[in-house]
C-alpha atoms as a printed R data frame, in Angstrom:
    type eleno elety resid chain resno       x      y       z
1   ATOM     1    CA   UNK     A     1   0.000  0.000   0.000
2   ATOM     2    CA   UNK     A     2   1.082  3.311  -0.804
3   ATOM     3    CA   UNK     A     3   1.110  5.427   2.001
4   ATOM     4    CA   UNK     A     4   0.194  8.900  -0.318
5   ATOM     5    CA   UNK     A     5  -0.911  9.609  -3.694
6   ATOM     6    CA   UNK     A     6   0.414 12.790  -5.202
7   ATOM     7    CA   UNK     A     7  -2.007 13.909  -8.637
8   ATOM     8    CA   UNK     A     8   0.126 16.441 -10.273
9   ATOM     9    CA   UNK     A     9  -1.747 19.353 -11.621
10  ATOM    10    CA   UNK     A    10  -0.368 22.263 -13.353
11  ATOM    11    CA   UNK     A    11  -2.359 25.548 -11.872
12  ATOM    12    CA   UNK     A    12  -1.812 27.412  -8.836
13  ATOM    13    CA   UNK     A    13  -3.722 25.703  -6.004
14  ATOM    14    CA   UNK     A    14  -2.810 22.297  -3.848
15  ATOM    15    CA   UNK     A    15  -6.110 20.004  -2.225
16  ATOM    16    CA   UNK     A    16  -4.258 18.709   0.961
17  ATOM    17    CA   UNK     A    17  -6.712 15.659   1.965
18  ATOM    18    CA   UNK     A    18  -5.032 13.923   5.108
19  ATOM    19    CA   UNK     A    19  -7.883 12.456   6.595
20  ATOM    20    CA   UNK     A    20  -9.510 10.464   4.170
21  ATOM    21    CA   UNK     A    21  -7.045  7.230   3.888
22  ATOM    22    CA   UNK     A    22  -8.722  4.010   5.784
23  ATOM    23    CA   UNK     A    23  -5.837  1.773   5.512
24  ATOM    24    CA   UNK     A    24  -4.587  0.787   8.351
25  ATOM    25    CA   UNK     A    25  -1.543 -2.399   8.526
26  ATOM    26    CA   UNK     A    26  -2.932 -5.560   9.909
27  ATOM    27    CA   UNK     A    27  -0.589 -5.642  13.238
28  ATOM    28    CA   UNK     A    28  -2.383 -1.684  13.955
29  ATOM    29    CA   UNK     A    29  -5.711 -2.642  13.303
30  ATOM    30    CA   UNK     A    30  -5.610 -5.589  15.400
31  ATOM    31    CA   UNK     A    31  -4.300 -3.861  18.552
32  ATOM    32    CA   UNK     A    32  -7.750 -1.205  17.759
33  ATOM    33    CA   UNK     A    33 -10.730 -2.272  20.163
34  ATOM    34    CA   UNK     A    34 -13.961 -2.940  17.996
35  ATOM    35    CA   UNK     A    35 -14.753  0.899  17.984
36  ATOM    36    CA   UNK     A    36 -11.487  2.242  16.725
37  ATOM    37    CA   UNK     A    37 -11.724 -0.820  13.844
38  ATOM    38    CA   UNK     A    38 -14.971  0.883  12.590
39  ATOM    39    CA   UNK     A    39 -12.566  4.435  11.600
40  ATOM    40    CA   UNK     A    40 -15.534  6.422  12.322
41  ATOM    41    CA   UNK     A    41 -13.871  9.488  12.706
42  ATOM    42    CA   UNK     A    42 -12.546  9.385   8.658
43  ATOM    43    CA   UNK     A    43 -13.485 12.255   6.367
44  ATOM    44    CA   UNK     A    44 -15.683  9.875   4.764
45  ATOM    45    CA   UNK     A    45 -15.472 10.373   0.640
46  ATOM    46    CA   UNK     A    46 -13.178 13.576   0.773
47  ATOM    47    CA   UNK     A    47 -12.008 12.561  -2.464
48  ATOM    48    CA   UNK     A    48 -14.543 11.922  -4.294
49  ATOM    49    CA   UNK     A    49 -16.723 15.478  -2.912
50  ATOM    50    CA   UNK     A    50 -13.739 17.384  -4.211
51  ATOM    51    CA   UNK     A    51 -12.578 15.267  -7.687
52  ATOM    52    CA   UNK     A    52 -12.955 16.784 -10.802
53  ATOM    53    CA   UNK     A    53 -14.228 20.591  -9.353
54  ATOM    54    CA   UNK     A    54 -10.898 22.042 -10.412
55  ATOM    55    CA   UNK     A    55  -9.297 19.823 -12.863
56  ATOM    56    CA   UNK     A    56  -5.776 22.154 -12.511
57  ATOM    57    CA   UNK     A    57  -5.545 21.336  -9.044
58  ATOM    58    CA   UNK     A    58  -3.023 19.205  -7.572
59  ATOM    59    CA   UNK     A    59  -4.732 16.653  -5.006
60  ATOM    60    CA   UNK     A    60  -1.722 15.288  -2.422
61  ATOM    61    CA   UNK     A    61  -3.606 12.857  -0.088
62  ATOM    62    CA   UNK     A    62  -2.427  9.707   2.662
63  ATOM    63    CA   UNK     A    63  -3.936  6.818   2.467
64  ATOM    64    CA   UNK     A    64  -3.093  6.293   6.150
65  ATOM    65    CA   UNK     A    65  -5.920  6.839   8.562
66  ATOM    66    CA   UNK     A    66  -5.927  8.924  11.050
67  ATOM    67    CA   UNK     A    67  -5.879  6.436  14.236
68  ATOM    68    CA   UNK     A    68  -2.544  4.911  12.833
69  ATOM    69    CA   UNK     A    69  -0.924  8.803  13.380
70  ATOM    70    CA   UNK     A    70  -2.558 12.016  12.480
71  ATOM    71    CA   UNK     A    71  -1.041 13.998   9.465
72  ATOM    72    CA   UNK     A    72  -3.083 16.975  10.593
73  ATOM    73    CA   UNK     A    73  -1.324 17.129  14.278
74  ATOM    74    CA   UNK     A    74   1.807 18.798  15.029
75  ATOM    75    CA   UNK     A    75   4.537 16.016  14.406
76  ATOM    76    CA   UNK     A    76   5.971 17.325  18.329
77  ATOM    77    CA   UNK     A    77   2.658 16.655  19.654
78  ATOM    78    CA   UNK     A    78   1.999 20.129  20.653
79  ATOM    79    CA   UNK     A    79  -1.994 20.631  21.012
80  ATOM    80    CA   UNK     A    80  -3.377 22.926  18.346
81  ATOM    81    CA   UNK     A    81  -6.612 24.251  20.778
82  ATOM    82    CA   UNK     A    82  -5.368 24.472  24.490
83  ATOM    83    CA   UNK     A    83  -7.170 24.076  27.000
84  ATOM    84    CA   UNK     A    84 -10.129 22.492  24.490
85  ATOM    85    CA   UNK     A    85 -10.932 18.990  23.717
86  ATOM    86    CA   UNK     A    86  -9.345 17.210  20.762
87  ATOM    87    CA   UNK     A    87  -6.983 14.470  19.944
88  ATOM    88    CA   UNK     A    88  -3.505 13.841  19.739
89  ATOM    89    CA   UNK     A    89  -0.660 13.073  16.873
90  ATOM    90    CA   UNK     A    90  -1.275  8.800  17.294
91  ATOM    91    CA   UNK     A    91  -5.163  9.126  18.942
92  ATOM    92    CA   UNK     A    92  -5.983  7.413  21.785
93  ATOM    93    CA   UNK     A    93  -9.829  8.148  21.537
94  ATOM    94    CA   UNK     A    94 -12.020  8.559  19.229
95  ATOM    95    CA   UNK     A    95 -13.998 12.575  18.880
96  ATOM    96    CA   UNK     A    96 -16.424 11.232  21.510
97  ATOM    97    CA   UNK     A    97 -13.926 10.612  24.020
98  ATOM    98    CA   UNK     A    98 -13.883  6.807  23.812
99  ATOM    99    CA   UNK     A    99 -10.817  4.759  23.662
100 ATOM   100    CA   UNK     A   100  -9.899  2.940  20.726
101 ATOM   101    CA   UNK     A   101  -7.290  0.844  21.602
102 ATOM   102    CA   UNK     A   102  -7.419 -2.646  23.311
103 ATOM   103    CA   UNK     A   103  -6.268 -3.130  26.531
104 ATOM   104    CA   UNK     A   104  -2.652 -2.280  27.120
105 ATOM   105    CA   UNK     A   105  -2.536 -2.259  23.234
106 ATOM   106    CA   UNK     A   106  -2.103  1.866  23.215
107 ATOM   107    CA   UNK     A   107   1.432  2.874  21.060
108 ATOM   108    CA   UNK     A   108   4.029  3.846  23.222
109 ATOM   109    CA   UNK     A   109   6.316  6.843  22.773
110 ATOM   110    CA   UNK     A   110   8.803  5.161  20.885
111 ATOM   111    CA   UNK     A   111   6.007  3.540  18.400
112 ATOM   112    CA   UNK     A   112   4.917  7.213  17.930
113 ATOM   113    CA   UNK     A   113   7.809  7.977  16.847
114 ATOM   114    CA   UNK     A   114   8.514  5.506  14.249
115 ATOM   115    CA   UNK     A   115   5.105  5.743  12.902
116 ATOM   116    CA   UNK     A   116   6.118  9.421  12.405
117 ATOM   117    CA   UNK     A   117   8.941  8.609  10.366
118 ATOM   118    CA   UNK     A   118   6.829  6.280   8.438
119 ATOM   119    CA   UNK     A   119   3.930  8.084   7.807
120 ATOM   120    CA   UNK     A   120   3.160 11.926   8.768
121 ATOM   121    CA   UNK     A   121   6.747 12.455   7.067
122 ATOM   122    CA   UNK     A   122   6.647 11.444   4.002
123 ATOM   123    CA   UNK     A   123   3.366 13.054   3.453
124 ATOM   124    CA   UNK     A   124   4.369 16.531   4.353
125 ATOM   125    CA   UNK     A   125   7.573 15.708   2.539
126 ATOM   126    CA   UNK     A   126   5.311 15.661  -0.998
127 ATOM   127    CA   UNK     A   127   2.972 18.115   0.264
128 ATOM   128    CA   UNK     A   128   5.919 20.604   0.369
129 ATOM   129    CA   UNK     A   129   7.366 19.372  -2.679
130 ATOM   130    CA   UNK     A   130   3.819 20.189  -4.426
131 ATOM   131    CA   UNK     A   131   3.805 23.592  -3.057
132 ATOM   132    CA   UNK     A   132   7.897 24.291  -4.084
133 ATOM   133    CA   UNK     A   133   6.917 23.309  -7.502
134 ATOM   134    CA   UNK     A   134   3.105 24.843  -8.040
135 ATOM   135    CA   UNK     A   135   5.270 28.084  -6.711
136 ATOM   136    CA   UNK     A   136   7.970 27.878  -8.656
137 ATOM   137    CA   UNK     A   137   5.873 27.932 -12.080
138 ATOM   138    CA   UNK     A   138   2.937 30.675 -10.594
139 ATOM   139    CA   UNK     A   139   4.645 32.711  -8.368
140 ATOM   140    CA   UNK     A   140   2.406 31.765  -5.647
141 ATOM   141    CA   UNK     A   141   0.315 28.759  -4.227
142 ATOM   142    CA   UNK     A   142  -2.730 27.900  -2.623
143 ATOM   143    CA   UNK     A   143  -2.928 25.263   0.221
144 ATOM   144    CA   UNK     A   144  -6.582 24.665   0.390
145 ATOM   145    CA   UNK     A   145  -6.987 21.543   2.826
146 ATOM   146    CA   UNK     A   146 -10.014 19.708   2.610
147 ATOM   147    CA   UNK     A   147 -11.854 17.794   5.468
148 ATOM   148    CA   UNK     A   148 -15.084 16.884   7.267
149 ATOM   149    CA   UNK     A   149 -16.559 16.215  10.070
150 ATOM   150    CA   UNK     A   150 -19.698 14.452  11.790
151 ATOM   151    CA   UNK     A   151 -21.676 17.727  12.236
152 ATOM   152    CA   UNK     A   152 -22.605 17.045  15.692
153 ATOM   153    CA   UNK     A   153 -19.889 15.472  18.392
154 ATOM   154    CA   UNK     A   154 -20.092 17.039  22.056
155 ATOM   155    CA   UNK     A   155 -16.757 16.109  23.284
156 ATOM   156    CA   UNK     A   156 -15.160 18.425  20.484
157 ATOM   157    CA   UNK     A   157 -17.989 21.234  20.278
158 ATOM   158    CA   UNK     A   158 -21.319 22.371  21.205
159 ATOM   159    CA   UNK     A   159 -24.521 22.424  18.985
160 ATOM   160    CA   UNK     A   160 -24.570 21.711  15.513
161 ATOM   161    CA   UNK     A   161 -21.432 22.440  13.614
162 ATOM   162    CA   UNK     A   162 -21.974 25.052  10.466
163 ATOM   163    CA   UNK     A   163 -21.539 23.299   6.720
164 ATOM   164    CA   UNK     A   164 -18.924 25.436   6.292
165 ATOM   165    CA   UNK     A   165 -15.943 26.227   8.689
166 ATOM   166    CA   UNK     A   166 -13.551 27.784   7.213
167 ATOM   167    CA   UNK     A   167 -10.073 28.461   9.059
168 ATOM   168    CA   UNK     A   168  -6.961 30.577   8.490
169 ATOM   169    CA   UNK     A   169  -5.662 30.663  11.613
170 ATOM   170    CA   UNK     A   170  -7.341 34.277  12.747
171 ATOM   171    CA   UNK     A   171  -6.389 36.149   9.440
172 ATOM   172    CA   UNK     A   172  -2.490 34.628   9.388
173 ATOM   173    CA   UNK     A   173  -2.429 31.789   6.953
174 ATOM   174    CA   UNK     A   174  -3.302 33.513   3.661
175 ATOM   175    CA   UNK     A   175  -4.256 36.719   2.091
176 ATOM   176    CA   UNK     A   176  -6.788 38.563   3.284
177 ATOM   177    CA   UNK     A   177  -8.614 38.453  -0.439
178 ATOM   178    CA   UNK     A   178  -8.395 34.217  -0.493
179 ATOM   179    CA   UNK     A   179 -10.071 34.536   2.994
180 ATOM   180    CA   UNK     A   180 -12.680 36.980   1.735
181 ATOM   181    CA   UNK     A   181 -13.663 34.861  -1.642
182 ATOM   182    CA   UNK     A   182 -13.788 31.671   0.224
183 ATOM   183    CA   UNK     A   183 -16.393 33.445   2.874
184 ATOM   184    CA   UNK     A   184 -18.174 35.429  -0.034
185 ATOM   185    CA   UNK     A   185 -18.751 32.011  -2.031
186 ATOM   186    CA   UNK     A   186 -20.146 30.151   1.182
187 ATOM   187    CA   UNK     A   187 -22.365 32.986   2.835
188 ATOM   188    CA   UNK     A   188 -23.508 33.205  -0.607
189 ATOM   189    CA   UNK     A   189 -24.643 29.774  -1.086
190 ATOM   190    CA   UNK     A   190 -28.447 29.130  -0.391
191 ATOM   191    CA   UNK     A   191 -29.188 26.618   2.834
192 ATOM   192    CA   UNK     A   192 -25.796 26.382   4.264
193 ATOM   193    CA   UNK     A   193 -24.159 28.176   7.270
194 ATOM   194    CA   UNK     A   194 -20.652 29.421   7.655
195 ATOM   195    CA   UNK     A   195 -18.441 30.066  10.417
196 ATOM   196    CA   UNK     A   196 -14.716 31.683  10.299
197 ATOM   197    CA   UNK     A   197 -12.419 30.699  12.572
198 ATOM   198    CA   UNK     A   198 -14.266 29.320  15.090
199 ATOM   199    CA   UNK     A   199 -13.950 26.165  16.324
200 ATOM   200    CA   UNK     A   200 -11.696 25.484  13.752
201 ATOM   201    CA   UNK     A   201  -9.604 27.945  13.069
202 ATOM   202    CA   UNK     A   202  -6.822 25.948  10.779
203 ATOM   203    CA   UNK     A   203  -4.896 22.284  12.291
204 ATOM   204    CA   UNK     A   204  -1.066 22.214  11.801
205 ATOM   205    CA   UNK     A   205  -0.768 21.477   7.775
206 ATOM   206    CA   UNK     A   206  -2.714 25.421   7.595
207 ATOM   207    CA   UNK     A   207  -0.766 27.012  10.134
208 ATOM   208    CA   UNK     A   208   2.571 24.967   8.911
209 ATOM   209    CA   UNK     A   209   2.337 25.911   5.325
210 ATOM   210    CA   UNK     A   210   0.494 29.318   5.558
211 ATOM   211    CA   UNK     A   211   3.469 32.086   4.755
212 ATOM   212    CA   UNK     A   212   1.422 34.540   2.613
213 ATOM   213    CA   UNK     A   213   4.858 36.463   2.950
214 ATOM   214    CA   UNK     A   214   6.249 34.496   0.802
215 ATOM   215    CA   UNK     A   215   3.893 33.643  -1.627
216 ATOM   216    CA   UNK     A   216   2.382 30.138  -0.292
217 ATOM   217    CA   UNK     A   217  -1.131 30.580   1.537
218 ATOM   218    CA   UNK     A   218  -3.084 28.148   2.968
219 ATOM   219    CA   UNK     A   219  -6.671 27.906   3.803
220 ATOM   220    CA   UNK     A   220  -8.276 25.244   5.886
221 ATOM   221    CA   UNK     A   221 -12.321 23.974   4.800
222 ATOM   222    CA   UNK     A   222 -13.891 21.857   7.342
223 ATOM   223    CA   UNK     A   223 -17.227 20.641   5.673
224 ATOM   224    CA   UNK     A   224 -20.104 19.172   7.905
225 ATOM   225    CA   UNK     A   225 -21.036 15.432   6.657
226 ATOM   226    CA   UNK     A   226 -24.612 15.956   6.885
227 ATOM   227    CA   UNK     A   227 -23.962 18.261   4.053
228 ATOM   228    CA   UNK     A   228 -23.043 15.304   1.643
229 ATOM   229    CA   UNK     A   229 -23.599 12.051   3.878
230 ATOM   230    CA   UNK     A   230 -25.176  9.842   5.983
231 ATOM   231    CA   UNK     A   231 -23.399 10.584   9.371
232 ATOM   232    CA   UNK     A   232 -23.619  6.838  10.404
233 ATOM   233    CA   UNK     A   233 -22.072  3.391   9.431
234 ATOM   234    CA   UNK     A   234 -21.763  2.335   6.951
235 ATOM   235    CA   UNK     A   235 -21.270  6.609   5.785
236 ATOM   236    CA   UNK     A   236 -23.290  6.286   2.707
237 ATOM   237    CA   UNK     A   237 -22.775  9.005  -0.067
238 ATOM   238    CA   UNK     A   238 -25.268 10.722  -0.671
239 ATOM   239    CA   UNK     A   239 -25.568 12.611  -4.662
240 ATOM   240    CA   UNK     A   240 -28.567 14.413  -3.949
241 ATOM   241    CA   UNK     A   241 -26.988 16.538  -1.204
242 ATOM   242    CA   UNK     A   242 -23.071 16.619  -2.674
243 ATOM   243    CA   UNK     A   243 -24.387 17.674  -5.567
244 ATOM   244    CA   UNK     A   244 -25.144 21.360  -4.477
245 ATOM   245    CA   UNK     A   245 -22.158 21.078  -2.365
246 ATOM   246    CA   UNK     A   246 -19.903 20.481  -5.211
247 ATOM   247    CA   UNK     A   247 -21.282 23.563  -7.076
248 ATOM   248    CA   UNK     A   248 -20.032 25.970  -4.287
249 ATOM   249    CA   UNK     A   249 -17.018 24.504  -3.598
250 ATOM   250    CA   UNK     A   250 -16.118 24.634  -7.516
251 ATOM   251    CA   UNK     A   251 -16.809 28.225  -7.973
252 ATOM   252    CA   UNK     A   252 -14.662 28.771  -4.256
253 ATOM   253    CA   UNK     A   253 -11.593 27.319  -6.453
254 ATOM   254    CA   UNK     A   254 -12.407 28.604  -9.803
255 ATOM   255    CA   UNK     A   255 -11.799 32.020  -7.420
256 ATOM   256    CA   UNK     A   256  -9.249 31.890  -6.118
257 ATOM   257    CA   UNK     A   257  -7.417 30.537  -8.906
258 ATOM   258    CA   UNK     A   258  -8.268 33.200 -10.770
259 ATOM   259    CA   UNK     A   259  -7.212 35.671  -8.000
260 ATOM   260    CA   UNK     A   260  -3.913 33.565  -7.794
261 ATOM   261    CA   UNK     A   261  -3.182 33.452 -11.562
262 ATOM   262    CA   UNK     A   262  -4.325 37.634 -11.653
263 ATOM   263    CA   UNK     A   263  -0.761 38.193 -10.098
264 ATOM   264    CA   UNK     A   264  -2.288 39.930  -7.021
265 ATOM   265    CA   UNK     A   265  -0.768 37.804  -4.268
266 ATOM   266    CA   UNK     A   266   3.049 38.124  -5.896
267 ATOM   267    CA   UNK     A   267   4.021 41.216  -4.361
């Protein structure tokens, strides 16, 4: 099994998907307890929400899920929300709190670190290749990371999460006119709510790659699954609902490729 799949595009603008990989190897998934072996907390179908809405894009995405080690967590293991509810770089629960593991079958430091080398490495290792390159030919890039999430969990946040949550780490990971077009195309789309930078204001690939300085921005989209899914095993697809989905998020990239491409951000 290939651990990432890099799909080499040649515009401006980089999908990061790191949460949407289910394989995990057999001596991992054995140690899981029968919840963690049901990977309910994937972003269920992240691929195929976002395929063909920008055919220019690159798409760089592991195929590792996220209870074998967490490509979205800093690789130290420093918490991205302090003081709030979430989970760490190898997860020892699931987003309701639960463990996952088997009795006595949690990794140890040392296994943590190994499965770093092996897998949240190489990842961001092609991620920032993508980036070097897609900048290197525009000028500029465009990290816009793409995940979802069960729109109600208590543990992690109250209420009903918003369809669209859309995080730049408070105004710091990209220009201020990719921020603006992304909330412009969502508060503009009919039926679904939008939040920036609330709960989730941007995990460590957004904050890690976001340098609008220099030319590289990054934007973080945290979709609801009711928005596209059945929030429930088995996580059924569902067309009817994507299908409007899919509409605004194409017209959010045909944006701000076009704001990318106007040579705005090069300065």
């Amino acid at each position: 099994m290939k651990t990432f799949e890099v799909e080499r595009g040649d515009g401006p603008i980089v999908l990061g998907q790191p949460h949407g990989g289910t394989w995990v190897p057999d001596h991992i998934f054995a140690r899981l307890n029968p919840l963690g072996q049901g990977l309910d907390d994937t972003d269920w179908h992240i691929t195929r929400l976002y395929e063909g809405l920008l055919e220019s894009a690159t798409v760089v995405r592991s195929n590792v899920h996220r209870y074998v080690i967490d490509a979205n967590r800093d690789p130290e293991g420093a918490s991205l929300y302090p003081g709030q509810n979430t989970t760490n770089l190898c997860p020892l629960t699931d987003f309701d709190g639960a463990s996952i593991w088997a009795s006595g079958q949690a990794p140890s430091d040392e296994e943590i670190l190994d499965r770093r080398e092996a897998y949240h490495v190489p990842y961001h290792m092609a991620l920032a290749a993508e980036l070097d390159r897609v900048r290197a030919k525009h000028g500029v890039a465009i990290l816009f990371d793409c995940h979802s999430i069960r729109s109600k969990i208590p543990f992690l946040f109250e209420g009903t999460l918003p369809v669209f949550s859309i995080g730049t780490n408070n105004g710091t990971t990209c220009a201020r006119s990719i921020e603006d077009a992304v909330s412009r195309g969502c508060g503009a789309a009919e039926g679904f709510d939008t939040v920036l930078n609330g709960r989730f204001k941007g995990g460590w690939t957004t904050r890690h790659y976001g340098r609008p300085e220099a030319g590289q921005h990054a934007i973080q989209m945290e979709l609801a699954q009711s928005a596209y899914m059945i929030e429930s095993s088995p996580w059924l697809y569902r067309e009817d609902l994507a299908g409007p989905l899919r509409v605004v998020l194409r017209d959010i990239l045909n944006e701000i490729k076009d704001i990318a491409l106007s040579g705005a951000l090069q300065a």
